[in-house]
N, CA, C and O atoms as a GROMACS GRO file, in nm:
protein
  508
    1UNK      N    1   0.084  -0.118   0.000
    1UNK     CA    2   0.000   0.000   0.000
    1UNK      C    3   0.089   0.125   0.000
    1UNK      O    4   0.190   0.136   0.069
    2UNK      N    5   0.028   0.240  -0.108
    2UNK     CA    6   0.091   0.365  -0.070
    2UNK      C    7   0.114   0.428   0.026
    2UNK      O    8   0.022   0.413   0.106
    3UNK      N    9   0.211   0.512   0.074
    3UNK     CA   10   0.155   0.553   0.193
    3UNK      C   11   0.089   0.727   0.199
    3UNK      O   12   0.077   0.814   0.285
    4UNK      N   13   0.065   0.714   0.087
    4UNK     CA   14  -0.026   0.871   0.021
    4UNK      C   15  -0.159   0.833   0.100
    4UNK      O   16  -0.210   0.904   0.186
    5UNK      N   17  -0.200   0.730   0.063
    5UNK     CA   18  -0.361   0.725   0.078
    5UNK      C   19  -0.394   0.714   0.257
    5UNK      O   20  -0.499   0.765   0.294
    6UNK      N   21  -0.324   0.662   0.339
    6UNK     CA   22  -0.336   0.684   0.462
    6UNK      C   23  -0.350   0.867   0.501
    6UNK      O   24  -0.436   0.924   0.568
    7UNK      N   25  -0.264   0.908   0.452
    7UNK     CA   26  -0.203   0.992   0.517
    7UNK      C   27  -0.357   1.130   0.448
    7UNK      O   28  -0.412   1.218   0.514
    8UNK      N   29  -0.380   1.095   0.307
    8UNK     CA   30  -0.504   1.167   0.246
    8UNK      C   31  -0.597   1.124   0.320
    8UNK      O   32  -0.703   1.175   0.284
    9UNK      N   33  -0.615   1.033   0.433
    9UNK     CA   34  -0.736   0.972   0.470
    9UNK      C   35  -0.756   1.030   0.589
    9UNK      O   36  -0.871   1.054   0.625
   10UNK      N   37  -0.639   1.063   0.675
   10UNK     CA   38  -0.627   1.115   0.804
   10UNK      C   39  -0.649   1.272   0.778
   10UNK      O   40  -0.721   1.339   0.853
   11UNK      N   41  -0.582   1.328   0.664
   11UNK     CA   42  -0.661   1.457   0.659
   11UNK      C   43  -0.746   1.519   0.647
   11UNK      O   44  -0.770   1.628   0.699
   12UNK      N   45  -0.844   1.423   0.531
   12UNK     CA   46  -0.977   1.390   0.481
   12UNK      C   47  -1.041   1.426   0.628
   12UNK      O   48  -1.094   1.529   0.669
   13UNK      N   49  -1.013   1.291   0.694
   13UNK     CA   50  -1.104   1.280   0.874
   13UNK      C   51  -1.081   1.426   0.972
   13UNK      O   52  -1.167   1.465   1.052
   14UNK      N   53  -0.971   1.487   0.952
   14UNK     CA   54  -0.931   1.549   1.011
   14UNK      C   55  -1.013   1.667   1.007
   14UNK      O   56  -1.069   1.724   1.100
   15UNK      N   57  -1.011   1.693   0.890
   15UNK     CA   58  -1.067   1.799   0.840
   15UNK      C   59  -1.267   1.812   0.885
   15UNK      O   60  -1.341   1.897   0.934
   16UNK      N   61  -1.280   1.659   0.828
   16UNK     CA   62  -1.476   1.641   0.855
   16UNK      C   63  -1.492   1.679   1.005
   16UNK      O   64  -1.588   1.730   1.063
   17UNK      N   65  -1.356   1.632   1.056
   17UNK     CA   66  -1.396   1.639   1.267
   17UNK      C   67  -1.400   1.808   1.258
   17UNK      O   68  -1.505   1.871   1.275
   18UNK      N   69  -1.286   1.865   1.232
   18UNK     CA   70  -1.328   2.026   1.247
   18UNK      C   71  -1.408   2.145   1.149
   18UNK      O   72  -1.414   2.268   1.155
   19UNK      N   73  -1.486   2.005   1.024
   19UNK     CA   74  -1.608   2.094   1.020
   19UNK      C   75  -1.709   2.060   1.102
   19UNK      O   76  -1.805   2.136   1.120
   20UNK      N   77  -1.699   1.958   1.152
   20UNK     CA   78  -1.815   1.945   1.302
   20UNK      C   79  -1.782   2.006   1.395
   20UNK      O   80  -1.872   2.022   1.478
   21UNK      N   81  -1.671   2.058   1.422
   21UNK     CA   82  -1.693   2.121   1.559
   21UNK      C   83  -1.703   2.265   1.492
   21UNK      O   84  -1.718   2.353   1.577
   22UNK      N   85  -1.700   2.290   1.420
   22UNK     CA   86  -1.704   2.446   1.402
   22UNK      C   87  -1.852   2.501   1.386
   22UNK      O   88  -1.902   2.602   1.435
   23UNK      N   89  -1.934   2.356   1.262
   23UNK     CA   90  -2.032   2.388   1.265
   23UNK      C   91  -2.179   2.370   1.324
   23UNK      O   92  -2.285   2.427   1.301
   24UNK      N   93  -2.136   2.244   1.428
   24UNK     CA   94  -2.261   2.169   1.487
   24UNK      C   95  -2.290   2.249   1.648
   24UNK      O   96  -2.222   2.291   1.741
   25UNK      N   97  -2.437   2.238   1.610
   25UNK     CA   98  -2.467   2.318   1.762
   25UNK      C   99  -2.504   2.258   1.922
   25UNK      O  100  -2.532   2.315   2.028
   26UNK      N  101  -2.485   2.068   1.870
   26UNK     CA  102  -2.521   1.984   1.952
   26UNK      C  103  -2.412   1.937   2.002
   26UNK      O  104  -2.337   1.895   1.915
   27UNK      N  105  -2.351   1.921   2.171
   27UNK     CA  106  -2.265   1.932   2.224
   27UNK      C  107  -2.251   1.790   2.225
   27UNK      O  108  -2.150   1.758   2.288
   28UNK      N  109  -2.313   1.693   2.180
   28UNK     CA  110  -2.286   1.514   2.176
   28UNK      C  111  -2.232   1.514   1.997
   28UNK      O  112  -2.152   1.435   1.946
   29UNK      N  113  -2.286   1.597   1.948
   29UNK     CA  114  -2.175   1.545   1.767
   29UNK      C  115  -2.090   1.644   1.805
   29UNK      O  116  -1.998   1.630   1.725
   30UNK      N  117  -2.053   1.761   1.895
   30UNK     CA  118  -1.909   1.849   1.847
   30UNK      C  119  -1.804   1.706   1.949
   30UNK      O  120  -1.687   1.688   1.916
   31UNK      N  121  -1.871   1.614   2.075
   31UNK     CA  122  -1.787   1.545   2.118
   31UNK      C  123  -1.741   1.457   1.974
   31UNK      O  124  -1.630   1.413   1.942
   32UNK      N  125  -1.828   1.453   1.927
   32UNK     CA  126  -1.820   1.280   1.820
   32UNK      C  127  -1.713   1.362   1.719
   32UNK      O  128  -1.614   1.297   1.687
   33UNK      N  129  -1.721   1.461   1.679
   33UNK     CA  130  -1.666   1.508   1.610
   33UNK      C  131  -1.475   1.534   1.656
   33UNK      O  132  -1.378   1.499   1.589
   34UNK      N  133  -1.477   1.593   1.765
   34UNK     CA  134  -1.328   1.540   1.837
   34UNK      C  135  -1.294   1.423   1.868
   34UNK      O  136  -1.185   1.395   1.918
   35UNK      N  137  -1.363   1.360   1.848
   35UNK     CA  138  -1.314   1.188   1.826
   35UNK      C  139  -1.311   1.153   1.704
   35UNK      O  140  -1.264   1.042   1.678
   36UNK      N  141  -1.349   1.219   1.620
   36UNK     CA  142  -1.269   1.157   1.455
   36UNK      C  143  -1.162   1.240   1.440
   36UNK      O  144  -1.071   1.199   1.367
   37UNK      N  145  -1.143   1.414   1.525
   37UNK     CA  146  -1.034   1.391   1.466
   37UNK      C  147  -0.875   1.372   1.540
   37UNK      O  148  -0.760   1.405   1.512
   38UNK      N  149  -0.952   1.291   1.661
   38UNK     CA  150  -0.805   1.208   1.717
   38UNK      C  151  -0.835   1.068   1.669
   38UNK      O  152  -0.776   0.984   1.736
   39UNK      N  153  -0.905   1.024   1.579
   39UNK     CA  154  -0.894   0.911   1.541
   39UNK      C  155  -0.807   0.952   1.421
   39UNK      O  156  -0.722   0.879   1.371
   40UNK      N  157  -0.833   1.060   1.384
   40UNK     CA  158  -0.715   1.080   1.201
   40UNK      C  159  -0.572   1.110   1.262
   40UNK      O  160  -0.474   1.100   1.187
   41UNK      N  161  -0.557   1.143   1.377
   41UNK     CA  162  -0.432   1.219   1.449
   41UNK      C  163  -0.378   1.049   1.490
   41UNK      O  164  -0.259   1.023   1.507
   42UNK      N  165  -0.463   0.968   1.498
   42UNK     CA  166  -0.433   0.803   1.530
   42UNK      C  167  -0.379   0.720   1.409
   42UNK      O  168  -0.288   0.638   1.423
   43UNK      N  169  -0.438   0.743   1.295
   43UNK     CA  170  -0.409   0.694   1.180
   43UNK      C  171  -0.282   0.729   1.108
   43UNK      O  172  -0.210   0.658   1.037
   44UNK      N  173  -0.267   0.881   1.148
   44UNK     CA  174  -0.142   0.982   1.034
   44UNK      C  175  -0.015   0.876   1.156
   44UNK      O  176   0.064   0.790   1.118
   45UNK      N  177  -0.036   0.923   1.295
   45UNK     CA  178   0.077   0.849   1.385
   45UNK      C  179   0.095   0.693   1.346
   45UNK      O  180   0.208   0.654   1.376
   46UNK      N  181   0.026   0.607   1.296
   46UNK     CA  182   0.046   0.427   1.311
   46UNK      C  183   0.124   0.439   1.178
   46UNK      O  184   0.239   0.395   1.170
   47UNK      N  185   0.029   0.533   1.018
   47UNK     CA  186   0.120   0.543   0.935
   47UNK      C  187   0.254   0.594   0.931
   47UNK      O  188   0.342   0.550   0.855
   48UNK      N  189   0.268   0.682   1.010
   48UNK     CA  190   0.397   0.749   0.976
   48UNK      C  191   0.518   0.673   1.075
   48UNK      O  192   0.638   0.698   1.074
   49UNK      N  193   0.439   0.564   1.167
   49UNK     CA  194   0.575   0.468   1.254
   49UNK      C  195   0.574   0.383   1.145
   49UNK      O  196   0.691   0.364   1.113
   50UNK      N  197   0.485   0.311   1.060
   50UNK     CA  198   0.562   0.233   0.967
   50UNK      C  199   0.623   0.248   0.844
   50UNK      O  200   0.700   0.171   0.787
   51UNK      N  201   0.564   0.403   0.796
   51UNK     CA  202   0.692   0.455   0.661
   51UNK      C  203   0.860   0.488   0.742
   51UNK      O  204   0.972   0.475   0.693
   52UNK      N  205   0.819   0.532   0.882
   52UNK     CA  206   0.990   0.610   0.890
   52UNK      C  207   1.030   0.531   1.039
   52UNK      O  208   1.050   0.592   1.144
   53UNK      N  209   1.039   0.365   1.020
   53UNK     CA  210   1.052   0.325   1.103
   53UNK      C  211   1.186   0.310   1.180
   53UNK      O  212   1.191   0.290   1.302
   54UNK      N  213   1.315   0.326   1.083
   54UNK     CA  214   1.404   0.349   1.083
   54UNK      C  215   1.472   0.445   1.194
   54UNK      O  216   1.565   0.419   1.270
   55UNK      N  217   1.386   0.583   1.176
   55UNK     CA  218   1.465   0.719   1.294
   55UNK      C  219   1.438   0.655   1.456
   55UNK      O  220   1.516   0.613   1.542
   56UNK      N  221   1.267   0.672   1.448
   56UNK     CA  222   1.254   0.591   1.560
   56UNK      C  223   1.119   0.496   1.575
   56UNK      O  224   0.998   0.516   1.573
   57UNK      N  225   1.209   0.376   1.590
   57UNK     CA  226   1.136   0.271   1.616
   57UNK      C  227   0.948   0.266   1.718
   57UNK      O  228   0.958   0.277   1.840
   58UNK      N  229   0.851   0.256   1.678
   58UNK     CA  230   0.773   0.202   1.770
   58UNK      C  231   0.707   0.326   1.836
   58UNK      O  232   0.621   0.300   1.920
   59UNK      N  233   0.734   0.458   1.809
   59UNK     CA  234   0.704   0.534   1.896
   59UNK      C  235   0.552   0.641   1.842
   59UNK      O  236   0.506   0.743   1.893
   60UNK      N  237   0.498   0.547   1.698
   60UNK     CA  238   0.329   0.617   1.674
   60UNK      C  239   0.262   0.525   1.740
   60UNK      O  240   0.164   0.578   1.794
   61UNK      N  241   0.269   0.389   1.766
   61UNK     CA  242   0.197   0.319   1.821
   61UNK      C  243   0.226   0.351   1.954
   61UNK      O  244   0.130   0.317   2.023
   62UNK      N  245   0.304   0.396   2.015
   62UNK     CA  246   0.288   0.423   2.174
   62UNK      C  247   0.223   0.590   2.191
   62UNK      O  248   0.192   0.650   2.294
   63UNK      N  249   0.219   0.623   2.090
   63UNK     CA  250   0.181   0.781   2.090
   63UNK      C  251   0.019   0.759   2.076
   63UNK      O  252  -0.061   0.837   2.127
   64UNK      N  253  -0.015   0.663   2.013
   64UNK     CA  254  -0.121   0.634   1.971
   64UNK      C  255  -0.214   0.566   2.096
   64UNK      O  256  -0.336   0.583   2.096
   65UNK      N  257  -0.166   0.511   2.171
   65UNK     CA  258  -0.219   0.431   2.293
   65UNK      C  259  -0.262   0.585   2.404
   65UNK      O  260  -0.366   0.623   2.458
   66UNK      N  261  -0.124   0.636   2.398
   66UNK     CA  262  -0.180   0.767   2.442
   66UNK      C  263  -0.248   0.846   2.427
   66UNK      O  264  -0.277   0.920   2.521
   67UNK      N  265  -0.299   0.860   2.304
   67UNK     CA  266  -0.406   0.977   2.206
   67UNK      C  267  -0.534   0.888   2.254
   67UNK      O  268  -0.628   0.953   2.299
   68UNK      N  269  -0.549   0.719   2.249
   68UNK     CA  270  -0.660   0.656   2.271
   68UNK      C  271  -0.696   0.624   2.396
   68UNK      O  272  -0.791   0.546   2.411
   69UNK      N  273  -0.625   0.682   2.518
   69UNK     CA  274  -0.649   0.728   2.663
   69UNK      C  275  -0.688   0.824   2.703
   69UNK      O  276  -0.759   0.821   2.804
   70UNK      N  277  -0.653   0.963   2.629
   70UNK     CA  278  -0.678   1.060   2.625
   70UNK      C  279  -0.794   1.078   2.594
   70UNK      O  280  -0.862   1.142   2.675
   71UNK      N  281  -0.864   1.024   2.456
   71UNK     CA  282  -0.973   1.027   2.374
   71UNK      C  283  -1.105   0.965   2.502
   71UNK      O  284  -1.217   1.014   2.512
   72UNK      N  285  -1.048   0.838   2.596
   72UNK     CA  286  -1.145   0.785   2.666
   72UNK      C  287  -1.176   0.867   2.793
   72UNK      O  288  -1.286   0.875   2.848
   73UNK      N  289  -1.072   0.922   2.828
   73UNK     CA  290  -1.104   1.008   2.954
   73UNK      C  291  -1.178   1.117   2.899
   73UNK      O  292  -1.277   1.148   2.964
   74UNK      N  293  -1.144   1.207   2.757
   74UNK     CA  294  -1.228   1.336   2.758
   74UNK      C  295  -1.371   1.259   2.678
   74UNK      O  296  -1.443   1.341   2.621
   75UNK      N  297  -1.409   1.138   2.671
   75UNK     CA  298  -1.520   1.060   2.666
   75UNK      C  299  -1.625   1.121   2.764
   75UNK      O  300  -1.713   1.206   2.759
   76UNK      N  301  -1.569   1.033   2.857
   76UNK     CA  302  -1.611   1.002   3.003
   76UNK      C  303  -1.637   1.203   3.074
   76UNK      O  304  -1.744   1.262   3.090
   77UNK      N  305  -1.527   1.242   3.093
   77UNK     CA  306  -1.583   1.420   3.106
   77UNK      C  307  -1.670   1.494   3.054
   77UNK      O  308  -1.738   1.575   3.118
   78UNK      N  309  -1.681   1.468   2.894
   78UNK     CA  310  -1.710   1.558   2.781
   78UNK      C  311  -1.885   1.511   2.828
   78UNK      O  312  -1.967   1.600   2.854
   79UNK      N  313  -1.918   1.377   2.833
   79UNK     CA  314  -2.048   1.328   2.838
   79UNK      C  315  -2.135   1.365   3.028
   79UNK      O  316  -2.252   1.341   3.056
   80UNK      N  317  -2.063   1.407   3.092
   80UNK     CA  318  -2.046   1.408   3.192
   80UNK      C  319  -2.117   1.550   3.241
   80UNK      O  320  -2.184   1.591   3.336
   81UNK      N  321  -2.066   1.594   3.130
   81UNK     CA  322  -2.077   1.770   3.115
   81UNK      C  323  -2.177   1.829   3.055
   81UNK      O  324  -2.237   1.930   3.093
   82UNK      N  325  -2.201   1.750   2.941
   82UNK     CA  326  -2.329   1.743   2.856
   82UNK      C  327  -2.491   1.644   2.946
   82UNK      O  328  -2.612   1.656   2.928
   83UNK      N  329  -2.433   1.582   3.014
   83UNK     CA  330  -2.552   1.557   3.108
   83UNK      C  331  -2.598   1.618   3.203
   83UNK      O  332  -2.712   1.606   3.248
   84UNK      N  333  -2.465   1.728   3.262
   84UNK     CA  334  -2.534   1.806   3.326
   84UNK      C  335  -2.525   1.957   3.303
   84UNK      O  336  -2.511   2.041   3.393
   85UNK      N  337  -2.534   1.976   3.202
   85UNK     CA  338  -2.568   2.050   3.088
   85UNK      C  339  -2.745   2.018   3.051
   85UNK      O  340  -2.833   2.101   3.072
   86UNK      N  341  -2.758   1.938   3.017
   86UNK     CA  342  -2.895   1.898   2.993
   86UNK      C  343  -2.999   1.902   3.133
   86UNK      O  344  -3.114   1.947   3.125
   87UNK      N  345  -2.943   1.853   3.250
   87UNK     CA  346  -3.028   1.885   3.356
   87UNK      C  347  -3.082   1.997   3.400
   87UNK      O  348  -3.188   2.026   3.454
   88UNK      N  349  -2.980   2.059   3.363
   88UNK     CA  350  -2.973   2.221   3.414
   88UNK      C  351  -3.067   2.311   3.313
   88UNK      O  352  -3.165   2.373   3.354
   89UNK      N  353  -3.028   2.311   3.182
   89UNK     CA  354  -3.132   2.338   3.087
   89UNK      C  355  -3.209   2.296   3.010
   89UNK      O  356  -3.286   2.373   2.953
   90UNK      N  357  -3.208   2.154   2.984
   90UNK     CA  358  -3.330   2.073   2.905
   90UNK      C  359  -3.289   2.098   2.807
   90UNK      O  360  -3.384   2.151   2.748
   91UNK      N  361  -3.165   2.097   2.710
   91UNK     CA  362  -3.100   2.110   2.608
   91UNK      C  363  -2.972   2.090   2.596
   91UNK      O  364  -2.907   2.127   2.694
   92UNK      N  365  -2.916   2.047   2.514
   92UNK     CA  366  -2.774   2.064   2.511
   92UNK      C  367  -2.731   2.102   2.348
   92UNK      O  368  -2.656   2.036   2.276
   93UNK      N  369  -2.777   2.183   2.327
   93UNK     CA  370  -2.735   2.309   2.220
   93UNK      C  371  -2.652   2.434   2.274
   93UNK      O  372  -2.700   2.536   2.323
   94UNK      N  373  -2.504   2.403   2.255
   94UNK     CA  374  -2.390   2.460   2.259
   94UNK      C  375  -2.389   2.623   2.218
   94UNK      O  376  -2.294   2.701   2.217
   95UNK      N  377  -2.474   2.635   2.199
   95UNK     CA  378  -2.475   2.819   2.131
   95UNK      C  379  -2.563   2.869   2.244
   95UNK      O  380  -2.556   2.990   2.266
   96UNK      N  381  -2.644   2.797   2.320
   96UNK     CA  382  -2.697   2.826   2.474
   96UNK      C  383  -2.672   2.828   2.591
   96UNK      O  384  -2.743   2.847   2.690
   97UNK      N  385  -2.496   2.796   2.570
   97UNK     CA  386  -2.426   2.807   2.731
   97UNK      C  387  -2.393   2.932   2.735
   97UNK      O  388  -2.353   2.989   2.633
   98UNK      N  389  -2.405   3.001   2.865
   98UNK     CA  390  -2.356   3.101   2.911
   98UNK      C  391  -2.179   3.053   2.915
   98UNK      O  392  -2.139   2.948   2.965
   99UNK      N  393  -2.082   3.167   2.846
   99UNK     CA  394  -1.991   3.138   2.904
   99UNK      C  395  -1.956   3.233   2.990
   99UNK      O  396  -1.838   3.268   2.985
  100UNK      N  397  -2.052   3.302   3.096
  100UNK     CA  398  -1.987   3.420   3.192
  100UNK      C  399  -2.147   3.436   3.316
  100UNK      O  400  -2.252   3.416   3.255
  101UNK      N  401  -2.163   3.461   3.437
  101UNK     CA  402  -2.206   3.456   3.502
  101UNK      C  403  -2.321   3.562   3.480
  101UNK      O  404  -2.419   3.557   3.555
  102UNK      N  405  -2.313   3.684   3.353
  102UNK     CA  406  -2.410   3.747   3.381
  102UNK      C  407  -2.507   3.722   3.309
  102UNK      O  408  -2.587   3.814   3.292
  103UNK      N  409  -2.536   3.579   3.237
  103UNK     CA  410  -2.666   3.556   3.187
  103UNK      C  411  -2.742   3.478   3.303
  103UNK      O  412  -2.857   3.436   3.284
  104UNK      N  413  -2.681   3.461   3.413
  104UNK     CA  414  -2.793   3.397   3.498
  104UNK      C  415  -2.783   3.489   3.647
  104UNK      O  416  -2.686   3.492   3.723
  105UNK      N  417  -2.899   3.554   3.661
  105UNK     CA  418  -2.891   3.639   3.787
  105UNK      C  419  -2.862   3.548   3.916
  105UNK      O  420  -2.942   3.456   3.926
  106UNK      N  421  -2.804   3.552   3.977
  106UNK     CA  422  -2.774   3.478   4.142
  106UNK      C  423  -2.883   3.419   4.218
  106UNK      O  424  -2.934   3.507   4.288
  107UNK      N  425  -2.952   3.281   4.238
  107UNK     CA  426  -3.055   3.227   4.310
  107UNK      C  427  -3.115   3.216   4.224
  107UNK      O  428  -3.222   3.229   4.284
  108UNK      N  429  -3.157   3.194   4.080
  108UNK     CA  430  -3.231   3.127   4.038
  108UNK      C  431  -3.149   3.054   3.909
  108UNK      O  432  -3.044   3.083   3.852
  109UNK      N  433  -3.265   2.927   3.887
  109UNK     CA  434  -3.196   2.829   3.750
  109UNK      C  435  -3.238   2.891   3.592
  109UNK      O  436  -3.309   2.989   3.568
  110UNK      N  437  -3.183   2.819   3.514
  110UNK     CA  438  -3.219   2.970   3.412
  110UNK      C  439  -3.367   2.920   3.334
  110UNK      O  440  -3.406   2.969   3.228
  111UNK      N  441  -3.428   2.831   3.397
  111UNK     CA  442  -3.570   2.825   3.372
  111UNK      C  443  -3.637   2.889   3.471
  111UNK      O  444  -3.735   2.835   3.522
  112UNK      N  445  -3.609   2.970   3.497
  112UNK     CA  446  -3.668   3.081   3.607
  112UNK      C  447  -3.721   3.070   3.747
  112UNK      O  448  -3.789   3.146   3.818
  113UNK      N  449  -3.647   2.902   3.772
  113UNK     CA  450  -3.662   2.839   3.937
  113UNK      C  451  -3.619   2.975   4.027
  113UNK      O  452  -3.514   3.034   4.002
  114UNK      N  453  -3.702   3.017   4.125
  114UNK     CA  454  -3.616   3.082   4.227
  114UNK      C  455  -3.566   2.992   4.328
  114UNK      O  456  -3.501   3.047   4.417
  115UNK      N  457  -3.578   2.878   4.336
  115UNK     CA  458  -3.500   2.774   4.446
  115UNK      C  459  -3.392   2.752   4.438
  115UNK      O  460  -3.354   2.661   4.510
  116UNK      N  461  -3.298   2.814   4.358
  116UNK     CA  462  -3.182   2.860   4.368
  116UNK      C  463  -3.106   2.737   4.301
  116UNK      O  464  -2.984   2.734   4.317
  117UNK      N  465  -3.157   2.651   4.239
  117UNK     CA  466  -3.114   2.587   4.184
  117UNK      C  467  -3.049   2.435   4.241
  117UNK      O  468  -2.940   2.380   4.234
  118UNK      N  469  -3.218   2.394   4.316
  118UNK     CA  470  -3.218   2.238   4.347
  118UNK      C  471  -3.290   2.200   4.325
  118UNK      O  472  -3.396   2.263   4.311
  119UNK      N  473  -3.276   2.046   4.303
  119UNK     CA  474  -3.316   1.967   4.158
  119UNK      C  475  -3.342   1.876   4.262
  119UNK      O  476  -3.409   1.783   4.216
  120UNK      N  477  -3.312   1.857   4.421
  120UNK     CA  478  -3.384   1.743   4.478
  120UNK      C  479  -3.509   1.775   4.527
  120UNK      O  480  -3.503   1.879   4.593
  121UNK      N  481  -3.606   1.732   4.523
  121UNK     CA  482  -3.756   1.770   4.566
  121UNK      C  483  -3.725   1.763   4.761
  121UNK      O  484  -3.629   1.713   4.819
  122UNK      N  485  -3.828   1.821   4.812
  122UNK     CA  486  -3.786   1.879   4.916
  122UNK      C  487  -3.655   1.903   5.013
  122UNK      O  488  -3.638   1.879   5.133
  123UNK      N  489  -3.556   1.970   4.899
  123UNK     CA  490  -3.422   2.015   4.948
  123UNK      C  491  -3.440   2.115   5.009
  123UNK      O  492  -3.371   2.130   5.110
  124UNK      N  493  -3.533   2.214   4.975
  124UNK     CA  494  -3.584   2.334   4.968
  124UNK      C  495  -3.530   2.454   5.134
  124UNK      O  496  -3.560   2.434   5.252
  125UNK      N  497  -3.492   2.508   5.106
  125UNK     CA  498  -3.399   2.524   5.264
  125UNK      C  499  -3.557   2.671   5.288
  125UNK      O  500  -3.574   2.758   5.203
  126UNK      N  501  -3.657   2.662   5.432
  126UNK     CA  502  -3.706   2.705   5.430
  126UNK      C  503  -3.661   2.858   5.503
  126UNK      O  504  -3.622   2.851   5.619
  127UNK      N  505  -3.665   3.019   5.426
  127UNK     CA  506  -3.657   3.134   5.437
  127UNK      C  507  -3.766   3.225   5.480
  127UNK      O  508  -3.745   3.346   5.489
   0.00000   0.00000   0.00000
């Protein structure tokens, strides 16, 4: 096999992952979408330890174990975040996070709870 077509394939992927994150407004495909493109960042590394195996031996496949640890932990966070993301607002459309404190006034949830933002039924601290 060439080693053109790997390497066109990982850019190809590379590229589709960061038109998903640039253009998707759903915070579960911009995750899916950073997972293709450390899966192309996985592919360019396995190809390029076996064209230039010579300089140094073995070291895309260990780079690669690392990228696919990495990929499972910001799994596990990314979904983590987006669930409670969704609790909090009943959506997880990414163009609806506040990124700064003054879209939500102090003591209430931004569905207009004044309970200050508890979600266990009689948590309710009585004032």
């Amino acid at each position: 096999m060439h080693p053109v077509i790997p390497y066109v394939t990982a850019a190809f992927l590379f590229g589709l992952g960061a038109y998903g994150v640039l253009r998707r407004r759903n915070a579960v495909l911009v995750l899916m979408s950073v997972e293709l493109m450390l899966n192309a960042v996985n592919l360019l590394l396995v190809t390029a330890d076996t064209t230039v195996r010579a300089a140094l031996p073995r070291t895309g496949g260990v780079f690669t174990l690392f990228v696919i640890v990495i990929a499972a932990a910001e799994v596990g966070v990314g979904l983590a975040i987006v669930l409670q993301l969704y609790r909090l607002r009943r959506s997880i459309g990414v163009d609806e996070v506040p990124l700064d404190e003054s879209g939500l006034e102090s003591g209430t949830r931004a569905d207009g709870d004044p309970s200050g933002g508890s979600t266990v039924p009689g948590s309710a601290v009585a004032r």
